[in-house]
LOLO-790681 format. One record per residue (C-alpha): residue number from 1; chain; x, y, z. Coordinates in steps of 0.5 Angstrom, whole numbers. Layout:
<atoms>
  panu  fikol      x      y      z
   NUM      A      X      Y      Z
...
</atoms>
This chain:
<atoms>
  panu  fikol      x      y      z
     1      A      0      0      0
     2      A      3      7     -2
     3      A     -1     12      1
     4      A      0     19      3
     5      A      7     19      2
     6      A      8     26      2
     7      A     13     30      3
     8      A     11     36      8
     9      A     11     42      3
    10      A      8     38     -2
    11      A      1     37     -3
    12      A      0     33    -10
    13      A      6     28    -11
    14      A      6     22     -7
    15      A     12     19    -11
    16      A     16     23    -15
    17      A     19     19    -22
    18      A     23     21    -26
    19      A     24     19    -33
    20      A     28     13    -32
    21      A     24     10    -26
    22      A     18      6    -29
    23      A     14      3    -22
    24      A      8     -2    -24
    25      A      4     -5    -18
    26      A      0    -11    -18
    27      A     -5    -13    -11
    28      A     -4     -6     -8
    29      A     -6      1     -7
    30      A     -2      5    -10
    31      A     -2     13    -13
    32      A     -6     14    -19
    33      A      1     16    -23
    34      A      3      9    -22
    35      A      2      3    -27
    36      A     -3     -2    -24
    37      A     -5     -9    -25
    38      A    -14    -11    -25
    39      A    -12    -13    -18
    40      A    -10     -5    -16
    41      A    -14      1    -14
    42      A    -12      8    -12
    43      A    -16      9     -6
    44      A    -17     10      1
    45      A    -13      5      4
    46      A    -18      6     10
    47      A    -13      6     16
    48      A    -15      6     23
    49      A    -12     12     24
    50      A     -7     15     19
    51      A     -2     20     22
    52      A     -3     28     19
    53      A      5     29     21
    54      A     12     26     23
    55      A      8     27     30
    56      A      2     24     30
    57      A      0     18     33
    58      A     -2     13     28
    59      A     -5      5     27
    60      A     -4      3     20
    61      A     -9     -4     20
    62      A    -15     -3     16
    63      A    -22     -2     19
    64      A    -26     -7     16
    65      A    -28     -4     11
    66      A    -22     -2      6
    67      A    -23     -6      0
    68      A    -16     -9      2
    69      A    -19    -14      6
    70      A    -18    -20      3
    71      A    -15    -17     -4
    72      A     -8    -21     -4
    73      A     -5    -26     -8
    74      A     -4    -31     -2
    75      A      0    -35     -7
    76      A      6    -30     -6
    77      A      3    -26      0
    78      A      7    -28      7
    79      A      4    -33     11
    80      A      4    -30     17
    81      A      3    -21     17
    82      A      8    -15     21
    83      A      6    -18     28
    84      A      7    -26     26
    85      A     -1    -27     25
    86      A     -3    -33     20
    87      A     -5    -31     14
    88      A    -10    -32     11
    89      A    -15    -30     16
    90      A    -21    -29     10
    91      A    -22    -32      4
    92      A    -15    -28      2
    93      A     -9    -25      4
    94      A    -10    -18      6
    95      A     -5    -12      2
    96      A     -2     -9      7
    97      A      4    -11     13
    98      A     -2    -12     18
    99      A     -7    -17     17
   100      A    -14    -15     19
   101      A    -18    -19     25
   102      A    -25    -18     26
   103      A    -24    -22     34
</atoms>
C-alpha cells in the first residue's frame, strides 16, 4: 500500500518518478501515477488512523471496510503478517503489512 506518502510542503505528489524509473503494482493501493494491474485500485486504503505529521499517532491495520480485505494474492503473499498473524484469516490474504481480524 503507497498511501499519503507525501513530503510536508508537497501536496500533489505521492511518488516522484522521474523518466528512468517505471513503477508498476499488481494486488496493491497505489497512486494514480503508478502502472497497476486489474487487482489494484487507488483509493483510501482506510487505516484505522492515518497520521497527518512525523508526530501524530497513527495504527495503519484496516478497518473492516477497506477494499484490502481479503484482496491479496495469497499464493505469493506472506504467511504470516508484520505482527507474526496467520494469513490468511479470510477467504484471501489482505494488502497491506498487517492482516485484518475481525476478533
Amino acid at each position: 500500500i503507497l498511501f499519503g506518502n507525501r513530503q510536508a510542503n508537497d501536496t500533489t505528489n505521492e511518488i516522484l518518478a522521474g523518466s528512468a524509473l517505471n513503477v508498476s503494482a499488481s494486488y496493491s493501493v497505489v497512486p494514480s501515477s503508478v502502472s497497476r494491474d486489474s487487482n489494484s485500485r487507488y483509493l483510501n486504503p482506510k487505516f484505522v488512523t492515518l497520521p497527518s505529521n512525523l508526530y501524530d499517532a497513527f495504527d495503519l491495520h484496516l478497518q473492516s471496510t477497506s477494499w484490502c480485505v481479503n484482496r491479496a494474492d495469497t499464493n505469493v503473499a506472506p504467511e504470516v503478517d508484520i505482527t507474526g498473524k496467520a494469513r490468511p484469516v479470510g477467504s484471501a490474504a489482505d494488502i497491506g503489512a498487517y492482516e485484518y481480524d475481525p476478533n
